[in-house]
N, C-alpha and C positions, 0 to 999 in steps of 0.2 A: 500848762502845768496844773497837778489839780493837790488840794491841801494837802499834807502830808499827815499821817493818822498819829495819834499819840502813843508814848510806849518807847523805851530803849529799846534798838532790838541788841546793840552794843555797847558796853563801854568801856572807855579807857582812862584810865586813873594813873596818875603820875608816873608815865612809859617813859625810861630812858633808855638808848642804843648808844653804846660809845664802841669806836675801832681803836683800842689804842688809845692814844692821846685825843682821838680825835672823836667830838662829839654829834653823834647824827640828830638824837631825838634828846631833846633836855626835859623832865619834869610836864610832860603830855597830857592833858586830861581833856575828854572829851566826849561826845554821845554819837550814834547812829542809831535817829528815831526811825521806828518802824514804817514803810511805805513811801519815803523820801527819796529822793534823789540828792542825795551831797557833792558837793565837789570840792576836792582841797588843791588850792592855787596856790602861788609863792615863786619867789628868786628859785634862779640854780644855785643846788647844794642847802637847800631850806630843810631840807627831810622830808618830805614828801611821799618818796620812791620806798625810803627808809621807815617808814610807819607803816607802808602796805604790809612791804617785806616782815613788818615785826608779828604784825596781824596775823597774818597768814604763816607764821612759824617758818617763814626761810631764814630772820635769823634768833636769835636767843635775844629777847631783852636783858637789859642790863639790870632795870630796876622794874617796878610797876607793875600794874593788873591788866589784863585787859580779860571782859566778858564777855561773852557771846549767850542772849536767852538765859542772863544767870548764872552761866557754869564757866568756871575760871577756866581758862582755855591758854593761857600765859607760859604754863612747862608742857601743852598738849603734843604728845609726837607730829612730827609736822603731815606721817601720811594720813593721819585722823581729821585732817582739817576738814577735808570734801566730803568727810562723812558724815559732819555733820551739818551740812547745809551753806557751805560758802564757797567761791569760786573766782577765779581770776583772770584777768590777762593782761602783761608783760609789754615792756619799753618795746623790748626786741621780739621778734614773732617768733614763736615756740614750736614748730610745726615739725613734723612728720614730710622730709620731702618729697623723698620716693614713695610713699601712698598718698594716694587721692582725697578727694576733700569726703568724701562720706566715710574710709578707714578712720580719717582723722577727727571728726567728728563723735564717731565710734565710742574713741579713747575717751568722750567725755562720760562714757555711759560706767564708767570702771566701779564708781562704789555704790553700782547696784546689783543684787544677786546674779552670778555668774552660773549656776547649779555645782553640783559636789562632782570631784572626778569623774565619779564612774557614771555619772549621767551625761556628762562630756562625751563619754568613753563610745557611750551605747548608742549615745543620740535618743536620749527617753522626749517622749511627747512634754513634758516637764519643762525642759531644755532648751524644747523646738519655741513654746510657747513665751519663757522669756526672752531667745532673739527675737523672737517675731515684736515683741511689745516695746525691746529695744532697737529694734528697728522703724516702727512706729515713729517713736519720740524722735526719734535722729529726723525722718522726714517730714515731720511738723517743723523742725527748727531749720531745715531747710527752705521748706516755706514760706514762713516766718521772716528770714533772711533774703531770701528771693535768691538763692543758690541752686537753683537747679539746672541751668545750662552747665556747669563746673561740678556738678555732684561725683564724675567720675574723672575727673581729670586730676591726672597727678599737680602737687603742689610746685613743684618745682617751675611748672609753665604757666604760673597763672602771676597776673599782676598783684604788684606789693597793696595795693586797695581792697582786694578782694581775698589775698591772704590775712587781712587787717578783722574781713565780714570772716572768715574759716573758725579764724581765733577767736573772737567772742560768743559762732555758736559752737563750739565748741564747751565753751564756758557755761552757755545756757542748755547742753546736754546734760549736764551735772544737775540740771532743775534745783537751784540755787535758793536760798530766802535770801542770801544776801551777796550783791554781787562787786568786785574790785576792780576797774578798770584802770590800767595805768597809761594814759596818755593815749587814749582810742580815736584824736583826732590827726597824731603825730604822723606826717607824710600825708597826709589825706589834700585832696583836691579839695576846691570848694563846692562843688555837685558831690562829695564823697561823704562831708563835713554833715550838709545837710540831714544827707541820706541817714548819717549819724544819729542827727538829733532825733529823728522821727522815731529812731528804732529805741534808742536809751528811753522816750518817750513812753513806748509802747511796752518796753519790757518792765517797767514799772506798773503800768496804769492794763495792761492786758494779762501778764504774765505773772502780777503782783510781788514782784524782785524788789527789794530796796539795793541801790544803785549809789556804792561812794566810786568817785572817777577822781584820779589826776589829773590836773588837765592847765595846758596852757593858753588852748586857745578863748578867749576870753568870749568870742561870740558864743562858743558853744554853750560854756559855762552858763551866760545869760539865758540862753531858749532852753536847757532843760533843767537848771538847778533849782530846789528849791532852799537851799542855804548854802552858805560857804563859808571856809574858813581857810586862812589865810597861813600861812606857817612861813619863817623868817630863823634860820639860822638853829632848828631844831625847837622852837619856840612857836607856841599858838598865837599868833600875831592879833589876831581880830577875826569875827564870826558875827556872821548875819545873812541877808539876801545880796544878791548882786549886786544891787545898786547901790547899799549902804557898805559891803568890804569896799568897792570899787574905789568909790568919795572918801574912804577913810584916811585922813593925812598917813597915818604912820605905816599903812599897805601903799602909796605914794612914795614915801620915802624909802619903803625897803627895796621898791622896782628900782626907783632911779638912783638909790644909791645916796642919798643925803644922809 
């Protein structure tokens, strides 16, 4: 892991999500300093899942700010989100079945210029020259990922490990400042897990992403985090490095339930 550089690139100031009666996120505040890798741990039903989702405008805060680079982004239409530099991937894998892993890939390339109809139309050298540069970008992160025996094979036949690598470059086709994982080691093997850490590693420290993840698996969290924070029943529990949330009595007690 190497320092994390100073600077919000996010924050969050007293976020609350309620369904109902029922409370996800309670009174949130929190930072995402620039060139970090964060990781937010916790029980099931802590809000976790439920802070991405607020982030990223899948659902409407109840209360609260949240900023991205300074600009209130808290009522922002949710398809403005990728537009402006942030990117995600999902509990359950979000794919494209019947196309291939480079279609799907593709899709990450969406909130960069497309050209105006009629150069669609015409096929103006314009045109030809943004696929080509979006096709470019698409085959660096295949790369990158080491997807290139699968680059043409549809999604549907490929293992749930390697639809798990689809969806994150797919994520980093979007060339992201900041990126959301949610549970990217969930189903993974431990050769998979690894494979994992290398690359969260890399997409920080090569690709200059700052990197918040969900994450339960606690080795993972250890090899690539450089802070955590802990969240308990829609509540900021504790925050620090791994080994200091780990040791903290009351992230203890909210695992096992005392």
């Amino acid at each position: 892991m190497t320092q994390a550089t100073n600077g919000a690139l996010m924050e969050v100031d007293g976020l609350a999500l309620t369904f109902g009666g029922v409370r996800a996120i309670a009174d949130l505040t929190m930072k995402v300093h620039r060139g970090e890798v964060l990781a937010v741990i916790g029980p099931n039903g802590a809000g976790k899942t439920s802070l991405l989702n607020a982030v990223t405008r899948v659902f409407d805060p109840s209360a609260g700010r949240i900023r991205f680079k300074g600009q209130d982004i808290t009522a922002l239409p949710r398809q403005r989100i990728a537009h402006l530099g942030l990117a995600r991937t999902f509990q359950n894998i979000e794919l494209f079945e019947a196309a291939t892993v480079l279609d799907n890939l593709m899709l990450g390339r969406h909130r960069f210029p497309q050209g105006q109809w009629w150069q669609q139309l015409l096929r103006t050298p314009a045109l030809v020259r943004l696929e080509e540069e979006a096709y470019a970008e698409v085959e660096r992160v295949i790369d990158f990922l080491d997807l290139s025996p699968w680059r043409n094979a549809p999604i549907s036949g490929l293992p749930y490990g390697v639809r798990k690598v689809v969806e994150l470059g797919r994520a980093l086709c979007c060339k992201p400042e900041l990126l959301f994982l949610d549970e990217p080691a969930s189903g993974l093997n431990p050769e998979e897990t690894r494979d994992l850490a290398f690359w969260i590693d890399d997409i920080r420290s090569d690709l200059g992403i700052t990197v918040v993840m969900v994450e339960h698996d606690m080795s993972l969290v250890s090899a690539v985090a450089d802070r955590v924070i802990c969240m308990s029943q829609g509540l900021l529990l504790a925050e620090g490095t791994p080994a200091q949330v780990q040791s903290d009595p009351a992230v203890v007690a909210a695992y096992l339930g005392a």
